[in-house]
Biopython code that builds the backbone (N, CA, C, O; Angstrom):
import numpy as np
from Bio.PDB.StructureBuilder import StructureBuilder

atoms = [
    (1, "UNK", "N", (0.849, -1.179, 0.000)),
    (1, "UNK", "CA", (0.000, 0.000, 0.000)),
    (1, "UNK", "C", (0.892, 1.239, 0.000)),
    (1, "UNK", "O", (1.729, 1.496, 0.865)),
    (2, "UNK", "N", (0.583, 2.043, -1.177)),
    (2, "UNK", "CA", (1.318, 3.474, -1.198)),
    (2, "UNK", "C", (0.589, 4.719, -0.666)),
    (2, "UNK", "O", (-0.558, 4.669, -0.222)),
    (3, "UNK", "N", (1.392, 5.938, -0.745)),
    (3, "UNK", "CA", (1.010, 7.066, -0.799)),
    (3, "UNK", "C", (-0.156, 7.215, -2.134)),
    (3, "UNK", "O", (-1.009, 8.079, -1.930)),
    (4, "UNK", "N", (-0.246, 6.599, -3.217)),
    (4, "UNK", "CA", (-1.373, 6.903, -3.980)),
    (4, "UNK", "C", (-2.889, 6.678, -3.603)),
    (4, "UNK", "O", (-3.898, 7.355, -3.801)),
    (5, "UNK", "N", (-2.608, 5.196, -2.847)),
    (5, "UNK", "CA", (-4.080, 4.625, -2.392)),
    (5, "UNK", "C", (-4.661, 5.465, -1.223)),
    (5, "UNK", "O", (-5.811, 5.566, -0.794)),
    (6, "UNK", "N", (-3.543, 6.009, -0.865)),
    (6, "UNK", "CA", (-4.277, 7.049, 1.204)),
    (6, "UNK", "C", (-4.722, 7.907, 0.431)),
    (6, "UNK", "O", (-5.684, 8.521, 0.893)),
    (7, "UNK", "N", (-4.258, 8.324, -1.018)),
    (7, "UNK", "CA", (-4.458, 10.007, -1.012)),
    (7, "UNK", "C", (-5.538, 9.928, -2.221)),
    (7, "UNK", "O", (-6.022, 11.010, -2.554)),
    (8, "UNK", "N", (-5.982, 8.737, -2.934)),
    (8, "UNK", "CA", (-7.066, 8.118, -3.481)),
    (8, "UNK", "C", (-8.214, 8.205, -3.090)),
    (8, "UNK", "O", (-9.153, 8.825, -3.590)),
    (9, "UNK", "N", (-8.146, 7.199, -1.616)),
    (9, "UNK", "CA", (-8.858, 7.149, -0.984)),
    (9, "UNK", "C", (-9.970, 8.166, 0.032)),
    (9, "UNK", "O", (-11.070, 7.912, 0.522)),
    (10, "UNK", "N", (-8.978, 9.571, 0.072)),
    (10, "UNK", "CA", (-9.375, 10.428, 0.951)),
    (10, "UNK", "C", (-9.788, 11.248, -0.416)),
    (10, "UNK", "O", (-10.663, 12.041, -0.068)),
    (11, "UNK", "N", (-9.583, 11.364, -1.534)),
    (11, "UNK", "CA", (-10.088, 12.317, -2.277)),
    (11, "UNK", "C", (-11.181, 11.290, -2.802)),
    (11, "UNK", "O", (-11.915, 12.196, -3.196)),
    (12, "UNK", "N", (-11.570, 10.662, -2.983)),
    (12, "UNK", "CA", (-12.784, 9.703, -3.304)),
    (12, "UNK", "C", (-13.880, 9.559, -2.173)),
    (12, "UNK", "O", (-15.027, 9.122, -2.268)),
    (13, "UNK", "N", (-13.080, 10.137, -0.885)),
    (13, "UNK", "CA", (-14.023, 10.540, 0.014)),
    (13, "UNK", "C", (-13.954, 11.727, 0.777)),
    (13, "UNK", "O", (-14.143, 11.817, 1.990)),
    (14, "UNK", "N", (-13.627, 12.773, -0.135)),
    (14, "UNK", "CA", (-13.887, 13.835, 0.266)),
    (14, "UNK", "C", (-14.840, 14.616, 1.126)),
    (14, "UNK", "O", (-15.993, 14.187, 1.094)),
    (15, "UNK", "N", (-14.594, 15.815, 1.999)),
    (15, "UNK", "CA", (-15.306, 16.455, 2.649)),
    (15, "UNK", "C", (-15.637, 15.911, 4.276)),
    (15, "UNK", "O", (-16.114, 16.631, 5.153)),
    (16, "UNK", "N", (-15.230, 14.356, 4.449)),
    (16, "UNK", "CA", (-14.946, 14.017, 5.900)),
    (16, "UNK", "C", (-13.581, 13.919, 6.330)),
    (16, "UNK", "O", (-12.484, 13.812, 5.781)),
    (17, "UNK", "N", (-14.010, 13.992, 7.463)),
    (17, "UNK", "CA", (-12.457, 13.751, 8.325)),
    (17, "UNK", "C", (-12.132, 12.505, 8.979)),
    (17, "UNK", "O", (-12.462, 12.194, 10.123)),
    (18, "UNK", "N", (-11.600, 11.963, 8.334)),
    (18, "UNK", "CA", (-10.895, 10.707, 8.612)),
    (18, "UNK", "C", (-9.671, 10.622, 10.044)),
    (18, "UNK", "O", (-8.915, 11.532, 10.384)),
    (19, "UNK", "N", (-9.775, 9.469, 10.577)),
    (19, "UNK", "CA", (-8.433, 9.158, 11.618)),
    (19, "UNK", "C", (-7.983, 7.755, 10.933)),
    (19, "UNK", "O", (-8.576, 6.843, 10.357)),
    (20, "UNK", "N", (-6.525, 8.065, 11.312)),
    (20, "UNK", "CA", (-5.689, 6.716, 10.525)),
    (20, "UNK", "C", (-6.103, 5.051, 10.903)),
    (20, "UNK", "O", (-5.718, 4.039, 10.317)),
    (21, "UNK", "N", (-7.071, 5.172, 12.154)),
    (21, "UNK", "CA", (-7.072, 3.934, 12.067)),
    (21, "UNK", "C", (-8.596, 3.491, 11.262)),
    (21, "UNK", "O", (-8.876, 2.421, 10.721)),
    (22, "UNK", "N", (-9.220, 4.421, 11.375)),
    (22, "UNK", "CA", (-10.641, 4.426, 10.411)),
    (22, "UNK", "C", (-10.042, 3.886, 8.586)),
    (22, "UNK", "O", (-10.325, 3.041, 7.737)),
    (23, "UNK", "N", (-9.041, 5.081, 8.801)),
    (23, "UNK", "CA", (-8.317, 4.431, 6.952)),
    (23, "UNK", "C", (-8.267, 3.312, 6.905)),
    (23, "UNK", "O", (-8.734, 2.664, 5.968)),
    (24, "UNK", "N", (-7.679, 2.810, 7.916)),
    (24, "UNK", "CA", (-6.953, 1.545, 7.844)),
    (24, "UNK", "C", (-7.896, -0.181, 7.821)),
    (24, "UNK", "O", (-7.606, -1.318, 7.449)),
    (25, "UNK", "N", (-8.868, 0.354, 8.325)),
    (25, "UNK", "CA", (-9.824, -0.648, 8.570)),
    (25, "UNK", "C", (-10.577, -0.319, 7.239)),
    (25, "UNK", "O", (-10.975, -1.406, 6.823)),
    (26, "UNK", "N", (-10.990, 0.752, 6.304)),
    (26, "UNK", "CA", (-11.411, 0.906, 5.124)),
    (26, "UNK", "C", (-11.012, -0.104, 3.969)),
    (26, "UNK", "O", (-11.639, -0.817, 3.185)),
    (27, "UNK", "N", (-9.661, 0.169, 4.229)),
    (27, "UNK", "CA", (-8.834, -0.036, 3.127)),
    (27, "UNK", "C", (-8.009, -1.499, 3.318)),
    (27, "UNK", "O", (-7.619, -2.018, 2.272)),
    (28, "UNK", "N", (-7.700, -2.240, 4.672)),
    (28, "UNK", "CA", (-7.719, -3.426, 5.153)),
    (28, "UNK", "C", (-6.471, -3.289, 4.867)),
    (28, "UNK", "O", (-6.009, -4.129, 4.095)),
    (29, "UNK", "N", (-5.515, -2.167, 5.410)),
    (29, "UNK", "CA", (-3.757, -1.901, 5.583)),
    (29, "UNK", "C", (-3.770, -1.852, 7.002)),
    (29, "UNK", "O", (-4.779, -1.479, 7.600)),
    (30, "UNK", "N", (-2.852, -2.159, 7.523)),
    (30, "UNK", "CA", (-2.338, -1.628, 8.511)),
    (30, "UNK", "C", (-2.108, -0.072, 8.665)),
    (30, "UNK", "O", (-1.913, 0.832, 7.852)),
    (31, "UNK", "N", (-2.222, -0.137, 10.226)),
    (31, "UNK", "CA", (-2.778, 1.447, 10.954)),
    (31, "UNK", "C", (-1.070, 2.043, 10.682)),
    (31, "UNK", "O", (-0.950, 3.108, 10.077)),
    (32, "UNK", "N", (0.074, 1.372, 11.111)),
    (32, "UNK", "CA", (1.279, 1.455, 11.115)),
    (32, "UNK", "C", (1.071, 2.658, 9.115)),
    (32, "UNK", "O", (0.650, 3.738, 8.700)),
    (33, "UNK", "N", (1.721, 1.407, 8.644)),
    (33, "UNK", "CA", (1.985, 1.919, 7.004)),
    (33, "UNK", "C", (0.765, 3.153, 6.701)),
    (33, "UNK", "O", (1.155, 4.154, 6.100)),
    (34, "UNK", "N", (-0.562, 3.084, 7.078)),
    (34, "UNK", "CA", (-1.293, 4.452, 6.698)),
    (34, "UNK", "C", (-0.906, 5.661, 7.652)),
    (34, "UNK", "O", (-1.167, 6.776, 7.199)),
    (35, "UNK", "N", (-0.343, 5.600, 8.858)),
    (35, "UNK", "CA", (0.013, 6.897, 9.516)),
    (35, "UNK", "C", (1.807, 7.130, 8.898)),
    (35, "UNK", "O", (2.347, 8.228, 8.760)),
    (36, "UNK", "N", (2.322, 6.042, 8.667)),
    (36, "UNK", "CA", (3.791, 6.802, 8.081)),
    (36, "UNK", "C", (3.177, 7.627, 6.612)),
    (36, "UNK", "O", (3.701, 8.724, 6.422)),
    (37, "UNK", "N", (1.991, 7.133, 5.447)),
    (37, "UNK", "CA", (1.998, 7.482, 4.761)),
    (37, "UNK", "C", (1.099, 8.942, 4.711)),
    (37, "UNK", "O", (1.067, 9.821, 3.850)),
    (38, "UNK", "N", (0.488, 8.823, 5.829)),
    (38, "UNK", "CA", (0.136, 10.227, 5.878)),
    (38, "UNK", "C", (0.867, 11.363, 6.598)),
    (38, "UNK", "O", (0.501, 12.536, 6.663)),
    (39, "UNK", "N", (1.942, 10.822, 7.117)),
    (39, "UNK", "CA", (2.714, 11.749, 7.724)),
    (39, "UNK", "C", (3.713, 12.455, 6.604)),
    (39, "UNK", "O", (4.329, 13.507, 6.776)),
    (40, "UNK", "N", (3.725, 11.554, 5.318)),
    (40, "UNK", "CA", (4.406, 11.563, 4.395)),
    (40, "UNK", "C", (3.700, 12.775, 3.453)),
    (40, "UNK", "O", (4.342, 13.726, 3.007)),
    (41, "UNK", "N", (2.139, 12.544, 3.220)),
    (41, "UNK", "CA", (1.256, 13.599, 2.238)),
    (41, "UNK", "C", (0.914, 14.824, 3.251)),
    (41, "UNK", "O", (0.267, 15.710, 2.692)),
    (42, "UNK", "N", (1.201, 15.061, 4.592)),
    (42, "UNK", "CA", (1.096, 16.173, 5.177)),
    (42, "UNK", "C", (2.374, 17.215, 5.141)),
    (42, "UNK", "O", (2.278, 18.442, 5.119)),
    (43, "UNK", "N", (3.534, 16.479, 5.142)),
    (43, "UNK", "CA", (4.632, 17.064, 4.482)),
    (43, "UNK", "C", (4.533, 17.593, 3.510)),
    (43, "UNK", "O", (4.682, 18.815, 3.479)),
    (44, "UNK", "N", (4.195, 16.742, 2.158)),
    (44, "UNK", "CA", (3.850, 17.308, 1.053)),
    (44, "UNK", "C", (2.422, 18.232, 0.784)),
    (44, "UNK", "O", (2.180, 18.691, -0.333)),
    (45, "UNK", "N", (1.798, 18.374, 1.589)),
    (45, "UNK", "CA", (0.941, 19.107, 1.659)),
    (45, "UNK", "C", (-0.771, 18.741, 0.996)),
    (45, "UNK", "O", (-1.832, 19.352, 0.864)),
    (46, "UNK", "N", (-0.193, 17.284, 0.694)),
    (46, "UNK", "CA", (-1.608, 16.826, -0.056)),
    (46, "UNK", "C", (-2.753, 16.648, 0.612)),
    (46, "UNK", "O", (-3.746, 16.894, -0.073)),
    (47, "UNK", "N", (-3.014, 16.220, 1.986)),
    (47, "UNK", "CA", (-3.711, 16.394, 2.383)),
    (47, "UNK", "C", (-3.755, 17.055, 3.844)),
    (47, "UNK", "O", (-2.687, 17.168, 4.445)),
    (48, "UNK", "N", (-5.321, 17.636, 4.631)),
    (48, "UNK", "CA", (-5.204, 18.823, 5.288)),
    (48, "UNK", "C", (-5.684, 17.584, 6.898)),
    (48, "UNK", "O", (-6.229, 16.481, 6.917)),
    (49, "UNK", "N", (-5.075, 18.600, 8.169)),
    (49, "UNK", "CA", (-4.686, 17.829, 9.119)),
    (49, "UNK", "C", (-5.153, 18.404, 10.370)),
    (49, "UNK", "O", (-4.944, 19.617, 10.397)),
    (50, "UNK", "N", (-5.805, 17.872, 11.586)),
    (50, "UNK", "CA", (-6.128, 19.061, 12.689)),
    (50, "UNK", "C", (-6.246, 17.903, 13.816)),
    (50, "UNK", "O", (-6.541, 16.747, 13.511)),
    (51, "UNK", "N", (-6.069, 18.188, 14.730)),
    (51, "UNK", "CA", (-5.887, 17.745, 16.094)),
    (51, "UNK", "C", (-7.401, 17.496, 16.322)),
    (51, "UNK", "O", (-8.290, 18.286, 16.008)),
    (52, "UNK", "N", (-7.594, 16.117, 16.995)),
    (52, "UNK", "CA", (-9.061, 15.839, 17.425)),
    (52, "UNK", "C", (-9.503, 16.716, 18.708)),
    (52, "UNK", "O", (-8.879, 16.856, 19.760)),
    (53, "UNK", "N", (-10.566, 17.187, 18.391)),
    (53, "UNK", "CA", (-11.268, 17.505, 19.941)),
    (53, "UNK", "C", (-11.394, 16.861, 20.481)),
    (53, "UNK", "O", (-11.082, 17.200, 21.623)),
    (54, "UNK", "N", (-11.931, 15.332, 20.378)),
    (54, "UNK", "CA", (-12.207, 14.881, 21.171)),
    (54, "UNK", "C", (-10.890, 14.203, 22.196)),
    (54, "UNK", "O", (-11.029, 14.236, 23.418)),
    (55, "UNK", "N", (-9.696, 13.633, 21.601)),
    (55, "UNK", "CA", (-9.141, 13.359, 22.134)),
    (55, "UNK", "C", (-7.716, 13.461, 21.650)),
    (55, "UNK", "O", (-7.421, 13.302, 20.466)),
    (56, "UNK", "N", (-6.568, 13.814, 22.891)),
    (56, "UNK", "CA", (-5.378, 14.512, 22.643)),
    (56, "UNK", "C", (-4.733, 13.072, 21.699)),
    (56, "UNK", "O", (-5.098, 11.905, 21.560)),
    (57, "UNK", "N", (-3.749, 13.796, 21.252)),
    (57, "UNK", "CA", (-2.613, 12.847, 20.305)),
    (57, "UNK", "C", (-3.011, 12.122, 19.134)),
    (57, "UNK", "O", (-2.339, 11.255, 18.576)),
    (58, "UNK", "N", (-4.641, 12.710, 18.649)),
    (58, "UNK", "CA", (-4.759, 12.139, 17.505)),
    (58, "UNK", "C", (-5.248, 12.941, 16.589)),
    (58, "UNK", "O", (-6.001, 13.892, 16.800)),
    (59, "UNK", "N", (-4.862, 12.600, 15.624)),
    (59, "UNK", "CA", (-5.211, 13.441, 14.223)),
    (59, "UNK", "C", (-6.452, 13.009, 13.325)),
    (59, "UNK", "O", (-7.133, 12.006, 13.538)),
    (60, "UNK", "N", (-6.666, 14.038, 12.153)),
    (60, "UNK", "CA", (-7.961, 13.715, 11.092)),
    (60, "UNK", "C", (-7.418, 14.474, 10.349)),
    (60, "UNK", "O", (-6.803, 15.517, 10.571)),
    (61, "UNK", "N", (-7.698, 13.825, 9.239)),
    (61, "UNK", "CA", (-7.139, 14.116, 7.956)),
    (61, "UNK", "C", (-8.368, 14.444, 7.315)),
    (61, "UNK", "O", (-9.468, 14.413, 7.865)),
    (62, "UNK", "N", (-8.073, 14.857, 5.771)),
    (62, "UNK", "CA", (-9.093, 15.598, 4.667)),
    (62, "UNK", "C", (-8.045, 15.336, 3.432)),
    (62, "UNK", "O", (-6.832, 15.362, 3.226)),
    (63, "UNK", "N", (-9.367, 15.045, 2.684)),
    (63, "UNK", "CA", (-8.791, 15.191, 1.181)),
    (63, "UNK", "C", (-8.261, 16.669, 1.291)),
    (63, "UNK", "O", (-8.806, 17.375, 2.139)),
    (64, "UNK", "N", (-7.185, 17.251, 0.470)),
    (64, "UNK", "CA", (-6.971, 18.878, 0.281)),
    (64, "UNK", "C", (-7.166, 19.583, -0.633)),
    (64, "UNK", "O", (-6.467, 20.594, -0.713)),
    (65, "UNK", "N", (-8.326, 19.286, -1.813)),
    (65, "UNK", "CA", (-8.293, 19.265, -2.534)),
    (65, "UNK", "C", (-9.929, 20.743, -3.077)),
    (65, "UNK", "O", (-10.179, 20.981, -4.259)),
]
sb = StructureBuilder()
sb.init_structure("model")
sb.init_model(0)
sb.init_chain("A")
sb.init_seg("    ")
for serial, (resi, resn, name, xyz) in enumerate(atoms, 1):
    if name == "N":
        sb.init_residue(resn, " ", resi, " ")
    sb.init_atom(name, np.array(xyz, "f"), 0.0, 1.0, " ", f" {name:<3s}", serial, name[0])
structure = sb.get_structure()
């Protein structure tokens, strides 16, 4: 599983906010390989990123598109 399929996947489901382990159970990858690869498209800026309210140390992602 690459950086194409996370960033596929989130623009094919645009407009929610996803957490890496929600991806991961989508897409039937491991939680591991989808948070290196989104740590990878937040660098690059492909997709958009914000700290959960509900709970500290986790993230949600967005298509960025």
């Amino acid at each position: 599983m690459g950086q194409q399929e996370v960033y596929d996947f989130l623009k094919k489901n645009k407009g929610k906010w996803w957490t890496s382990k929600e991806i991961s159970k989508k897409m039937g990858a491991s939680q591991g390989s989808v948070t290196t690869t989104l740590t990878k498209l937040r660098k690059r800026k492909d997709v958009q990123f914000k700290m959960s309210e509900e709970r500290t140390n986790m993230f949600l992602y967005m298509y960025n598109g």
